[in-house]
C-alpha positions as CSV (number, residue, x, y, z in Angstrom):
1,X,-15.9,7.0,10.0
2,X,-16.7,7.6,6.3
3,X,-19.3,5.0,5.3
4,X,-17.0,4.2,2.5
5,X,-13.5,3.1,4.6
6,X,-16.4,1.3,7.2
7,X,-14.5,-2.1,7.8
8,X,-16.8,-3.9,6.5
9,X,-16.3,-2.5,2.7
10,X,-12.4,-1.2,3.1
11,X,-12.1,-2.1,-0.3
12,X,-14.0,0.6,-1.4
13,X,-11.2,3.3,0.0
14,X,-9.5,5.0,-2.1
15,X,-6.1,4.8,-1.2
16,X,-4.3,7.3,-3.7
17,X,-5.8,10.7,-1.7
18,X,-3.0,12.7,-0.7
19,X,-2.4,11.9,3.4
20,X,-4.4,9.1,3.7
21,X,-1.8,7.0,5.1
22,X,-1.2,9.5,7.9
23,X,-4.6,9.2,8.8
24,X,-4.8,5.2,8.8
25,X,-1.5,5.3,11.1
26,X,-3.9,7.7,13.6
27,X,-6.6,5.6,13.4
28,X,-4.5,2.7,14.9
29,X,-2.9,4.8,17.0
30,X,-6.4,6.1,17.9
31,X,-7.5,2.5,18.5
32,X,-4.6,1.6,20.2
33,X,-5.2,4.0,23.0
34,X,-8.7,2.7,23.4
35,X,-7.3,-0.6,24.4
36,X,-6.2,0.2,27.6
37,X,-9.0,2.0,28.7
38,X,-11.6,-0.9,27.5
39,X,-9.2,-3.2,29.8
40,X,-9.4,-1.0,32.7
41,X,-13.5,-0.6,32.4
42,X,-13.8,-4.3,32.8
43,X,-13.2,-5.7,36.0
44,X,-15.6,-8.7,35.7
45,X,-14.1,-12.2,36.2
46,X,-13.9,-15.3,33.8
47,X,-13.4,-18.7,34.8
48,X,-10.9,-20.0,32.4
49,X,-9.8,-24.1,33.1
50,X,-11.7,-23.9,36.5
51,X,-9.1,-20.3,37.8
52,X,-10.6,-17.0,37.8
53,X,-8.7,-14.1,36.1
54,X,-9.1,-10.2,36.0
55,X,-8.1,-7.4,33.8
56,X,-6.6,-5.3,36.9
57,X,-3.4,-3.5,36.7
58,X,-2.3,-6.2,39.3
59,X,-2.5,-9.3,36.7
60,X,-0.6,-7.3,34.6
61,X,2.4,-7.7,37.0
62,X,2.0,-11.2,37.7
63,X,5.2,-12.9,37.7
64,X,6.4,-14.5,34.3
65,X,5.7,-18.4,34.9
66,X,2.2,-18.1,36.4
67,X,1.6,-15.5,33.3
68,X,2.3,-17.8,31.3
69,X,0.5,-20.9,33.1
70,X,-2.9,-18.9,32.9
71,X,-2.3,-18.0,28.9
72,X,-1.9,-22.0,28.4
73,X,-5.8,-22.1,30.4
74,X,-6.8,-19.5,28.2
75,X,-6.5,-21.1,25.0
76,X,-7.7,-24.0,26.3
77,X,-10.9,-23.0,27.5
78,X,-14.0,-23.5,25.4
79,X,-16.8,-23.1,28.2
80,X,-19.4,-20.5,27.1
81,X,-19.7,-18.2,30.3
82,X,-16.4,-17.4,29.6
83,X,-16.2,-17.0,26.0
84,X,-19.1,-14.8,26.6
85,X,-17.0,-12.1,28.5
86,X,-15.6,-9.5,26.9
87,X,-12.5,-10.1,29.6
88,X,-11.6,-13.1,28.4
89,X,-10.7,-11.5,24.6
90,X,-8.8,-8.3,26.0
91,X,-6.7,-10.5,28.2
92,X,-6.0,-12.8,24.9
93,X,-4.8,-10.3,23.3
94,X,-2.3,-9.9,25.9
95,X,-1.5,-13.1,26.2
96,X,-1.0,-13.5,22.1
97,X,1.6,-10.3,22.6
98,X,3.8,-12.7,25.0
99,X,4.2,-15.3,22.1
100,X,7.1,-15.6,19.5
101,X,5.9,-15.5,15.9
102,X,6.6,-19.3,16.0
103,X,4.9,-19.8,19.2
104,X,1.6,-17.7,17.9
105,X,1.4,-19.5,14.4
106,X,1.4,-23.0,16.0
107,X,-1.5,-22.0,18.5
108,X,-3.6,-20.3,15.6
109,X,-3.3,-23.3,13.9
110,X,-5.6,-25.2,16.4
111,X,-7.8,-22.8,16.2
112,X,-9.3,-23.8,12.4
113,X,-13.1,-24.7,14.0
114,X,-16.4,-23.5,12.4
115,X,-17.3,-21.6,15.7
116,X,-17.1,-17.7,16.2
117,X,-14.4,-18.1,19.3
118,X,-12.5,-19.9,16.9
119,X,-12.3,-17.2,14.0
120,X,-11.9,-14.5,16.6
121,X,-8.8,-16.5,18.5
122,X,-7.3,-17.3,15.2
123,X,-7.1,-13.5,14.6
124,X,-5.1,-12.8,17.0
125,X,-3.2,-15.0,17.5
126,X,-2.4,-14.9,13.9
127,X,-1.8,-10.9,14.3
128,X,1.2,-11.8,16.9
129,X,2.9,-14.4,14.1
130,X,4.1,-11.6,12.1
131,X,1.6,-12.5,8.7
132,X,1.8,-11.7,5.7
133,X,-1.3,-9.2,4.0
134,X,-2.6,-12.7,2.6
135,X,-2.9,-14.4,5.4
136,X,-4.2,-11.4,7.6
137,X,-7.0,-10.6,4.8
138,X,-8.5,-14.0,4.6
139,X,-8.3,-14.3,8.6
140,X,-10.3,-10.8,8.5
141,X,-12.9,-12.3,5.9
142,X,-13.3,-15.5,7.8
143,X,-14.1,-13.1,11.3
144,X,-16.6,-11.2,9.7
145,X,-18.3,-14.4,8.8
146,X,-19.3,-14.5,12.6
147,X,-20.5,-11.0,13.3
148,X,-23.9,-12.5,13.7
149,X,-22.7,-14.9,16.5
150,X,-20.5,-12.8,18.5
151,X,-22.3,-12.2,22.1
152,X,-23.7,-8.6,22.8
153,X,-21.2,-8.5,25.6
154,X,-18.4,-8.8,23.7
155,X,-18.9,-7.4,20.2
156,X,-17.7,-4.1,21.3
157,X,-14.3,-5.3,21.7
158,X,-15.2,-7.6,18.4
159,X,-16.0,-4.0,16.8
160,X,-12.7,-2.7,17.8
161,X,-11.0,-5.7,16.8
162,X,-12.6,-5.5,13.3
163,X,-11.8,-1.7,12.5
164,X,-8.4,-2.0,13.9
165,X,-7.6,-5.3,11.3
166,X,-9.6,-3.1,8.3
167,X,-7.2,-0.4,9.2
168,X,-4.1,-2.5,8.8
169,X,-5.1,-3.7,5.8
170,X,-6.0,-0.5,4.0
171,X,-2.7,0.4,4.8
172,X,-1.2,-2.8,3.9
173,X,-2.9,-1.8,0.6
174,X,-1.4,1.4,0.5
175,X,1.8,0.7,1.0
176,X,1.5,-2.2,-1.5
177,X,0.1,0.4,-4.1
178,X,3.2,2.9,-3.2
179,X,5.7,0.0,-3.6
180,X,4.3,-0.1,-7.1
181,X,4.2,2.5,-8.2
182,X,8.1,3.0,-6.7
183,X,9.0,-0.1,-8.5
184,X,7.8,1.6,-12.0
185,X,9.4,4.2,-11.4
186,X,12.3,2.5,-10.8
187,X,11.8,0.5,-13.8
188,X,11.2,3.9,-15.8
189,X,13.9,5.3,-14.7
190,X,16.0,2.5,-15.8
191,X,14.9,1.8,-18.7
192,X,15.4,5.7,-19.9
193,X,19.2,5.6,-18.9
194,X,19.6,2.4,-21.0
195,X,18.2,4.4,-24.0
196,X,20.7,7.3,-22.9
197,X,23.2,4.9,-22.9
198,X,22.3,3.4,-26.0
199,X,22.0,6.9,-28.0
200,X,25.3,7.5,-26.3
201,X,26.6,4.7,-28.1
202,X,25.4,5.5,-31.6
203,X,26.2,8.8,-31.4
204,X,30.3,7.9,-30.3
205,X,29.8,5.9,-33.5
206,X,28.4,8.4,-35.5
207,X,31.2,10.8,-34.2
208,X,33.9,8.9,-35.3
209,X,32.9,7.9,-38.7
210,X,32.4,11.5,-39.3
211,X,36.1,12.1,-38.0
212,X,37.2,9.5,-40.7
213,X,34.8,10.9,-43.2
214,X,36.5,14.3,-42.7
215,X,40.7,13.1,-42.8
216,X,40.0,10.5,-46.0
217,X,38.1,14.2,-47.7
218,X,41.7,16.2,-45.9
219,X,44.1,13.7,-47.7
220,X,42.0,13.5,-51.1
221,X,42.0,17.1,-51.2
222,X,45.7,16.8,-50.3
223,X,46.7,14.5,-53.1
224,X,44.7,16.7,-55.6
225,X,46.6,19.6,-54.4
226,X,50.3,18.1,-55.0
227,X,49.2,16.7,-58.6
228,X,48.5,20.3,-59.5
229,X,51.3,21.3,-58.5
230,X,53.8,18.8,-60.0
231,X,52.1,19.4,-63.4
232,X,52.6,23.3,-63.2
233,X,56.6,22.7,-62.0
234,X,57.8,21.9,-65.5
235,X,56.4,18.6,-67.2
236,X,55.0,20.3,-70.0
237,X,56.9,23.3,-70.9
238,X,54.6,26.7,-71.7
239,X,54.2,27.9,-75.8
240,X,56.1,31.3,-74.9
241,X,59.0,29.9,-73.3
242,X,59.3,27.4,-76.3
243,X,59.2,30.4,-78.7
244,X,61.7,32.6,-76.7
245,X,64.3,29.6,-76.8
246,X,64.3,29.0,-80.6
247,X,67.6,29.4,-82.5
248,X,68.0,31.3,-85.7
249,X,70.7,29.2,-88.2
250,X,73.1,30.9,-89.4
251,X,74.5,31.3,-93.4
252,X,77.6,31.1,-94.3
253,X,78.4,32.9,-97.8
C-alpha cells in the first residue's frame, strides 16, 4: 500500500488521479475476500455469557432464533479472555450484518465507553446502521485512538478492520469531490443557458426595433416621394408653357 493512502494518513490521498476510484472499490473487494478466509483460520473458542462459540462453517448454519440468542451474549460480554480473541470480533461482525439499521444504531449506542472493545464494537455496529461519512469518520478517529490497546491476538483482524474503514472513506471522499464538481457543472451549465436566454431576449428586442426603425424610414421616404410628385403634376405651372399660352390683342382700324 502507498505509504501515502496508509489508513492511518488517508487524508493525504489524492483523490483527483484518473482511476483511483476503481482501485479503492478493489481494495474492498480485496479485503472483502480476506474475511472469509481469516474466519475459516480460526477455530479457537470464546466464552461469551458463560456459552462457547466457534467460527466453523457449522455456526454459520445455526438456526435463526439460537443465532440470534448468541449475538444478544455477544454484545453483552465484557470478560477479557474473550475480548482477547480474535473470534469473538469476526463473529461480531456477523452478527452486526443480521441487524436492521435501527436495530445496529441502538446497540452502538451503548457502546460510548473509554475502553478499546468499546471503540472497536461501536464501529461496527455503526457500519451495519447505514451512517452517514460524518458519523463513520469520527467513529474511525475514535478507533485509532486504541491501536495501542488492542491485543496482539487480535489486531490483525483490528488492521483489516482499520484499512477496510480508510478505504470507505477515501471513497466516500471521492465521490463527495465528484458530486462537486457535478454540481458546478451543473450550476455552470445553467447559469450559461440563462445568459443564452437572456442575449436571446435582447437581441428579439433589438430585432424588432430595427424592423420599426426600417418601416417609419419606408413611409418617410414614402411621403417624400408623393410630395414630389404632387408639386410636379401642375401646382405651379412651368415659364414656357405660360409663354406659349399668351394672347396677342387684336386692333381694330
Amino acid at each position: 500500500m502507498n505509504p501515502r493512502c496508509s489508513p492511518a494518513n488517508y487524508t493525504a490521498c489524492d483523490p483527483s488521479r484518473p482511476g483511483r476510484s476503481a482501485r479503492v472499490a478493489g481494495r474492498l473487494r480485496g479485503l472483502f475476500l480476506l474475511l472469509p478466509w481469516l474466519m475459516a483460520g480460526c477455530s479457537g473458542d470464546y466464552a461469551g455469557g458463560g456459552a462457547s462459540m466457534t467460527l466453523s462453517s457449522a455456526s454459520q448454519t445455526l438456526p435463526a432464533g439460537r443465532f440470534a440468542a448468541e449475538c444478544d451474549k455477544l454484545w453483552q460480554t465484557r470478560d477479557e479472555p474473550s475480548l482477547a480473541d480474535a473470534g469473538y470480533w469476526l463473529r461480531a461482525m456477523q452478527c452486526a450484518e443480521s441487524l436492521t439499521p435501527s436495530q445496529a444504531r441502538l446497540e452502538a449506542a451503548g457502546n460510548g465507553g473509554e475502553r478499546w472493545d468499546d471503540a472497536f464494537r461501536e464501529s461496527i455496529l455503526l457500519d451495519a446502521a447505514d451512517i452517514t461519512v460524518t458519523e463513520r469518520r469520527r467513529a474511525y478517529q475514535r478507533l485509532l485512538g486504541f491501536r495501542s490497546r488492542i491485543p496482539p491476538a487480535v489486531y490483525p483482524v483490528f488492521r483489516l478492520w482499520r484499512q477496510q474503514e480508510a478505504l470507505r472513506l477515501i471513497l466516500a471522499d471521492e465521490r463527495g469531490k465528484s458530486q462537486r464538481q457535478l454540481d458546478a457543472a451543473a450550476a455552470q451549465i445553467e447559469q450559461m443557458r440563462q445568459q443564452q436566454q437572456d442575449l436571446q431576449h435582447k437581441l428579439d428586442i433589438t430585432t424588432r426595433k430595427l424592423a420599426t426603425l426600417t418601416e417609419i424610414e419606408r413611409r418617410l421616404s414614402a411621403r417624400k416621394q408623393g410630395m414630389t410628385d404632387s408639386d410636379n403634376e401642375g401646382g405651379y405651372p412651368s415659364a414656357s408653357g405660360a409663354a406659349g399660352d399668351k394672347t396677342v390683342p387684336t386692333v381694330k382700324p
